[in-house]
C-alpha positions as CSV (number, residue, x, y, z in Angstrom):
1,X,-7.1,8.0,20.3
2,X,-4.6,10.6,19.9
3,X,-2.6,10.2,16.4
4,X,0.7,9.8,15.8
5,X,3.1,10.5,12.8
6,X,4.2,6.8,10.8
7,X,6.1,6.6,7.8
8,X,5.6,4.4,4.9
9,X,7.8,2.2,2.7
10,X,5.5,1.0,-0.3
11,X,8.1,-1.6,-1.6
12,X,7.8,-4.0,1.6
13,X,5.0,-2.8,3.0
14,X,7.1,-1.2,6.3
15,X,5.4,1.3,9.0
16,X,7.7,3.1,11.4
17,X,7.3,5.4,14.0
18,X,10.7,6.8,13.4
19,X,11.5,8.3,9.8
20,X,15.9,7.9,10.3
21,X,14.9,4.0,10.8
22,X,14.8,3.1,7.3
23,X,14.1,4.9,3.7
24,X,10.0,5.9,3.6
25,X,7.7,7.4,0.9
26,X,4.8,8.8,2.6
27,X,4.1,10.5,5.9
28,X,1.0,9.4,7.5
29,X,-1.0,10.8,10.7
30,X,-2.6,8.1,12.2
31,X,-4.0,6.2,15.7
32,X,-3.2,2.4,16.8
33,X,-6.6,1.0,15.1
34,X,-5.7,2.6,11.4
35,X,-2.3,1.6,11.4
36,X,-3.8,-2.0,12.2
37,X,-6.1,-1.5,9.5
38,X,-3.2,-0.4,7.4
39,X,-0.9,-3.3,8.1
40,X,-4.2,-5.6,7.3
41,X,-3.9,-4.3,4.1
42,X,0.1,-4.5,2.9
43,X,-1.0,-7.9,4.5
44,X,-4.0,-8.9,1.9
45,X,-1.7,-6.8,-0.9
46,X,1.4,-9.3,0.0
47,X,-0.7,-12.3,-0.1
48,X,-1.9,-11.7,-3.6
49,X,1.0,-10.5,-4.3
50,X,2.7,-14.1,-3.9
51,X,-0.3,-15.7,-5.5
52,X,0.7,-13.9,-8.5
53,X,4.3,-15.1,-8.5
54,X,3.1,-18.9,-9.5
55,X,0.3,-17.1,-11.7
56,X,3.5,-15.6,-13.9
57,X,4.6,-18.9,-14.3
58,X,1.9,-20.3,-16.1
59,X,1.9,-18.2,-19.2
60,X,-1.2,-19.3,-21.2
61,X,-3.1,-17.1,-18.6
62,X,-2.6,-13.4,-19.9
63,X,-2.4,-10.7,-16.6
64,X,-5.4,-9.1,-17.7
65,X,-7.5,-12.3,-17.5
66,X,-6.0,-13.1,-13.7
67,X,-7.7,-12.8,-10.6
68,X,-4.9,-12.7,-8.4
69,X,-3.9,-9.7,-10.2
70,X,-6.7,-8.2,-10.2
71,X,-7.0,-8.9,-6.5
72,X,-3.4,-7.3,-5.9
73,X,-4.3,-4.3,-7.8
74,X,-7.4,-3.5,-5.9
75,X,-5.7,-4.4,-2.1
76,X,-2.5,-1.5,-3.7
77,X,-6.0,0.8,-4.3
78,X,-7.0,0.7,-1.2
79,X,-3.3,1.1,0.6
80,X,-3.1,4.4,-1.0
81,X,-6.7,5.3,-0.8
82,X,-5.9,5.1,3.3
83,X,-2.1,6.5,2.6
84,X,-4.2,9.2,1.0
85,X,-7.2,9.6,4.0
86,X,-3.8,9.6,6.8
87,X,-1.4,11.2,4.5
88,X,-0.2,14.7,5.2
89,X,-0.1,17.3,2.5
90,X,3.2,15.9,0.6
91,X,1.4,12.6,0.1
92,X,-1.9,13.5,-0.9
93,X,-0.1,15.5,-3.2
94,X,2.0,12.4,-4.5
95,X,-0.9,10.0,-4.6
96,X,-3.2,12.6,-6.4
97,X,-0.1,12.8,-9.2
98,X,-0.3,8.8,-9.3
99,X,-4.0,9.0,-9.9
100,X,-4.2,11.5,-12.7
101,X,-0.9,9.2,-14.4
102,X,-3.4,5.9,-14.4
């Protein structure tokens, strides 16, 4: 499968095909089956994402001691682990700058 340039939105999770659609962080190279991968995970991310939500409303639990956070921080792991595998030069670049922050 011949790849295809997509641009990422990390706040919502948004692929396009277009990058004057909407406001993107990361340019990606990638074929039909990795952008379904991709949108599997921003999917999985989302879901523990809401699961943490009611999780900050019960505040005798501490964040570190959460598994829905912990779940959410390993599904955002893997989003830029692929962003990084896809990513052209500017957003390995980026996500290798994130990495070194951590």
């Amino acid at each position: 499968m011949e790849k295809q340039p997509y641009y990422i939105q990390m706040a919502n999770g948004e692929i396009q095909s277009r990058s004057d659609v909407s406001p993107w962080n990361f340019r990606i190279f990638a074929n039909e089956k990795e952008i379904q991968d991709l949108r599997e995970l921003f999917n999985e991310m989302n879901g523990a994402d809401s699961r943490t939500f009611w999780r900050a409303h019960v505040p005798y639990i501490p964040y570190h001691m959460d598994k829905d956070n912990d779940q959410y921080d390993n599904r955002m792991m893997e989003v830029y682990d692929k962003l990084y595998e896809l990513g052209d030069e500017d957003a390995r670049t980026h996500i290798k700058k994130l990495r070194n922050e951590v």
